[in-house]
N, C-alpha and C positions, 0 to 999 in steps of 0.2 A: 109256859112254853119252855123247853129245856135249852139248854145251851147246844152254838154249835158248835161242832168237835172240830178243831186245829189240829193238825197233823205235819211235823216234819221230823228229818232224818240227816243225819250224815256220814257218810261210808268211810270207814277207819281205813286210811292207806296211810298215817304217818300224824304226827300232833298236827291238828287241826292250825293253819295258818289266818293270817289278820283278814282276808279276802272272803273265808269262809266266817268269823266271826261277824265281821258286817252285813253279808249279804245274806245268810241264814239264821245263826244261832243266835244275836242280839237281837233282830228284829220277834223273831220265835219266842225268847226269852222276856220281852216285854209283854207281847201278846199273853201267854202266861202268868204273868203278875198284874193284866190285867184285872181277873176275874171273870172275864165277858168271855171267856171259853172252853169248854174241856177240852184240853190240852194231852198231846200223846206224843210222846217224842224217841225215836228211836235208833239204835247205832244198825249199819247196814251193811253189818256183818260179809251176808251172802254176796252183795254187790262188788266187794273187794275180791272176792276170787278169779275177777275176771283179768286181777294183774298179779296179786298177792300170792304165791303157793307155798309160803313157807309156815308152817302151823305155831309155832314162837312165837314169830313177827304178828301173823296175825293176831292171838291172843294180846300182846301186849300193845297192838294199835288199837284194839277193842278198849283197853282201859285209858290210854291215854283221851279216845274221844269222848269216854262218860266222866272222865275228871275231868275235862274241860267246858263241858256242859254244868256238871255241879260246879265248878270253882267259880265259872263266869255271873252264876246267883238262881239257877234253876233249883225249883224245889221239891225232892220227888215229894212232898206232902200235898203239891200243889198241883203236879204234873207227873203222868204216868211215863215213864223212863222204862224202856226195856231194849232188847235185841231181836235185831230180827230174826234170827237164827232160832228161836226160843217159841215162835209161834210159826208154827209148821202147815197150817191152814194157808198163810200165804204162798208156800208153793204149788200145792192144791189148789188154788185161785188160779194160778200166774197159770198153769195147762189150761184151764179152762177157759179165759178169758185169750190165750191163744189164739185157740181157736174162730175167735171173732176179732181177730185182729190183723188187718192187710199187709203183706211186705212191702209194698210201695212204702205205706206208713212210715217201716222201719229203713228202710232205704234211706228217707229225708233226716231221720235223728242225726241230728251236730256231731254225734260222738263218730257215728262211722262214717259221716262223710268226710269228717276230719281226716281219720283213719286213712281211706281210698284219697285222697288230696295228696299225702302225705307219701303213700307205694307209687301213683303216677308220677310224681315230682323225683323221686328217687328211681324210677325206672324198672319198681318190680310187680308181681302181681296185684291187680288192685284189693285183693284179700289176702294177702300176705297178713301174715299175724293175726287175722281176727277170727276170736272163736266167737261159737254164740252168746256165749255172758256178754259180750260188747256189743256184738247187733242187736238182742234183742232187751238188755235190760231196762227202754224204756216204757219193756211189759211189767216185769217185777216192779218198776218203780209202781208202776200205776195200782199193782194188786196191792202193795205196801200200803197205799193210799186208803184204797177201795173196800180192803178188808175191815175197815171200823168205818166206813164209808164216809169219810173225812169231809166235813160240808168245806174248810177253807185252808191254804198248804199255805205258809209262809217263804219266799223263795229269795234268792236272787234274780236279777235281769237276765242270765245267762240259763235262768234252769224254766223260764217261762215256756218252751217248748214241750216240756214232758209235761206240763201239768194240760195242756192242749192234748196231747196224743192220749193221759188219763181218761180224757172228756171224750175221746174221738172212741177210745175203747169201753167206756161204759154209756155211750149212744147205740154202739152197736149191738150192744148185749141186750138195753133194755129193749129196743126197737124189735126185737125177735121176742121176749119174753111177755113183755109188758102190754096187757090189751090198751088199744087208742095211744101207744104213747107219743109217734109224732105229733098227731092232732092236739095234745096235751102240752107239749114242750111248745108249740107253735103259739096257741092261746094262752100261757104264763110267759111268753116273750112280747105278745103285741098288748096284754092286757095288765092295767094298771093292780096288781094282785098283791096283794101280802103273804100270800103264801111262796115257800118254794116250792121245787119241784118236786121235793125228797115229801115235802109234808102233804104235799096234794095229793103225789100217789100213795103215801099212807092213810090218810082219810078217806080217800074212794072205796067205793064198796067192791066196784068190777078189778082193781088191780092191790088193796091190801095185800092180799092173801100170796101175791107173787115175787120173787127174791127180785131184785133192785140192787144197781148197781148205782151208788148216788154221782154226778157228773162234779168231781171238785173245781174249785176258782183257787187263782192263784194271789196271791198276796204279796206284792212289792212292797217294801216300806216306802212312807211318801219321799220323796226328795233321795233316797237311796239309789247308789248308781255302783257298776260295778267298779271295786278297789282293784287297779291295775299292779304288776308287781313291779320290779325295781330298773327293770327295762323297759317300760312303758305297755307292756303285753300285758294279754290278762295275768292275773296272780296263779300261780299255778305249780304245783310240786313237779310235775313233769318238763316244765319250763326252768327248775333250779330257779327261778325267781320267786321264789316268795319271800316271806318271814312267820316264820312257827310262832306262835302265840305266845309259849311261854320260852322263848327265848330268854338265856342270861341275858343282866345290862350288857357284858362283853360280847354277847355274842349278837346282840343288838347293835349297839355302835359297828361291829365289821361288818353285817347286814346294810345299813344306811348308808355306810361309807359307798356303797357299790349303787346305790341311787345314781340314774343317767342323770348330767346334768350339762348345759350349754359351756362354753367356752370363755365365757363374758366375766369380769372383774372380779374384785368384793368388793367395789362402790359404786358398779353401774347399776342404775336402776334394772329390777327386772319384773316381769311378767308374773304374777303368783298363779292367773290362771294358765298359765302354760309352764306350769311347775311341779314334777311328781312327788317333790318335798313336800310343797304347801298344798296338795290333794292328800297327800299324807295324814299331814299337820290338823288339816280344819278337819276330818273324817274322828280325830280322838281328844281335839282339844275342848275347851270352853269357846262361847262368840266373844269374848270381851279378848282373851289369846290368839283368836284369829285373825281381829280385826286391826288389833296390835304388830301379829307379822305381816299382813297383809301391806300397812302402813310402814314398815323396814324396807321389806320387797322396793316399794315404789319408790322410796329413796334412797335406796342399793344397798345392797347386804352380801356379803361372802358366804358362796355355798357351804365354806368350811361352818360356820354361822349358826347357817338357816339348819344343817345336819345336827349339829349340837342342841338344838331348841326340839327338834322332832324327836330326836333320844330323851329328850330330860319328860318331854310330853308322855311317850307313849309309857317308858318305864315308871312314871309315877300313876297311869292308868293300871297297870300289868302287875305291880309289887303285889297286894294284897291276893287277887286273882290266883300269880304265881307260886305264893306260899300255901296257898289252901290245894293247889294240885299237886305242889310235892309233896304234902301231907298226905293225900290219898292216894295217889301211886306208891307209896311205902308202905302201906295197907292196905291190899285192894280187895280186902275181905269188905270194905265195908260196901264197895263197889259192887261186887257179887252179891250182897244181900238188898241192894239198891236194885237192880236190873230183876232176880228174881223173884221181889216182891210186885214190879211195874209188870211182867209176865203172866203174872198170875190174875192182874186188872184185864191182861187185854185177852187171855186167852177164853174167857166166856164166848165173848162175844165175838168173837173170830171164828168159835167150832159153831155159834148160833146163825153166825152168815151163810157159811160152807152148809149146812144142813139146809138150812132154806134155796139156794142155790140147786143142790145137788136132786132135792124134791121138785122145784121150777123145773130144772130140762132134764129128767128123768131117769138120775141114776143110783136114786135111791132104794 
């Protein structure tokens, strides 16, 4: 039986921060050095156009998220690396699969309800500012997906809705194409099977022959939770809260220094789990480190302190990482031959989906 194919991405708007490290590219990155799966990982180029318009910038947030993907220990020998902009089949998908996709659907996506939250509360149009790349890109994400039809996404807790609306949009596709496939999907859900669903309907005789759109799962790391940023909010470039991954040590230490932190002594006892330091701290340290500040915390420690322990942590994580990506951003030729060699892995099989598709509903 072949491996199944893992599938994640992350959209260049700026060096990838510590929030995105945890909650996608580590967990992805082990999965990968597993073995246990063919792995496909990709920068999301197109996805960034929905704030990004300056052509520079983009280019050079393109490198800085594929050095940070190799720095952090990804191996293109191990795992196919490319751009999404590089396989053109996925916008050819993303009409297609349109097409079978409801705007209620896209109404409910976090991103533009956010969006509409955000012009009511300010008192203007509740579409002000949104173009389509932001209502509807949690089509593209799914065709991203769908186009090497990814049996499992590696995510954060924050991206588990797209990988549902994925599923919500290739139920509907197959439901139209695919003979029996509720009755199918129904019967591998109440019965004890080893099969999935991608391998049943390729082994059948009445639905082989028809394009399939596989329905992905999403992948939380176990015990993984979303890294909040330096005000207790989520991590997030648009919230000016985060911390960039390969930040200087200096420019680390002014980063922590701005950690929310309570009013309370340096020798009252405090609270570690009600502490954005020590969620910090245990998210990059060793257990034997943790348990260590844990036990400071509860017999009182000065946040001046607890700040200083979380810089010497996460900088002696980041050192090695850091120098392998300012080595490749000062060369990013090797970058370009990394990204178009992983293109050329995925674009077989990307024009071999779209052909099979295009023959299923009739427009070939």
């Amino acid at each position: 039986m072949s491996k199944k194919i893992c599938l994640t991405g992350v959209k260049p708007t700026g060096m990838p921060h510590l929030g995105n490290y945890i909650g996608a590219i580590k967990p992805a990155i082990e999965m990968a050095n597993s073995g246990e799966y063919d792995s496909y990982y990709f920068i999301a180029d197109y996805h960034s156009l929905i704030g990004v318009h300056d052509a520079k910038l983009l280019r050079n947030y393109i490198y800085e998220v594929a050095a940070t993907w190799l720095a952090m220990g990804l191996d293109p020998k191990k795992v196919t690396l490319y751009k999404q902009s590089d396989v053109p089949e996925i916008l050819e998908l993303n009409w297609i699969v349109n097409c079978f996709t409801s705007k209620g659907l896209m109404n409910r996506a976090h991103a533009y309800k956010a969006m509409v939250q955000a012009n009511e509360e300010e008192q203007r149009d509740k579409d002000a500012g949104v173009n389509m790349g932001l209502f509807s890109y949690p089509v593209l994400m799914a065709c991203d997906i769908m186009i090497l039809n990814a049996d499992v996404v590696p995510v954060g807790a924050d991206q588990l809705q797209h990988i549902e609306i994925a599923r919500d949009i290739a139920h509907s596709f197959n439901s139209n194409y695919v003979p029996g496939y509720e009755k199918i999907r129904k019967n591998l859900d109440h019965e004890k099977n080893t099969k999935s669903l991608a391998e049943f309907i390729r082994t059948n005789d009445k639905t082989k022959d028809v394009a399939f759109l596989n329905p992905p799962k999403a992948i939380v790391a176990e015990g993984n939770k979303l890294l909040v940023g330096l005000d207790g909010r989520k991590m997030s470039k648009s919230y000016n809260n985060h911390i960039p991954l390969f930040s200087t040590e200096k420019e680390l230490q002014k980063l922590i220094n701005r950690i929310t932190t309570d009013s309370s002594g340096p020798t009252e006892p405090k609270n570690p789990d009600d502490s954005l330091i020590f969620d910090f701290y245990q998210t990059f340290a060793t257990k034997e480190q943790t348990e260590d500040l844990r036990a400071r915390y509860l017999r009182g420690i000065g946040w001046g302190e607890a700040k200083a322990d979380l810089l010497n942590v996460l900088n002696n994580t980041l050192k090695g990482p850091r120098d392998i990506y300012n080595e490749l951003m000062a060369d990013t030729k090797k970058i370009d031959a990394i990204l178009e060699e992983g293109a050329q892995r995925v674009r077989p099989k990307s024009r071999e989906l779209i052909r099979n598709i295009k023959n299923t509903i009739g427009v070939n």
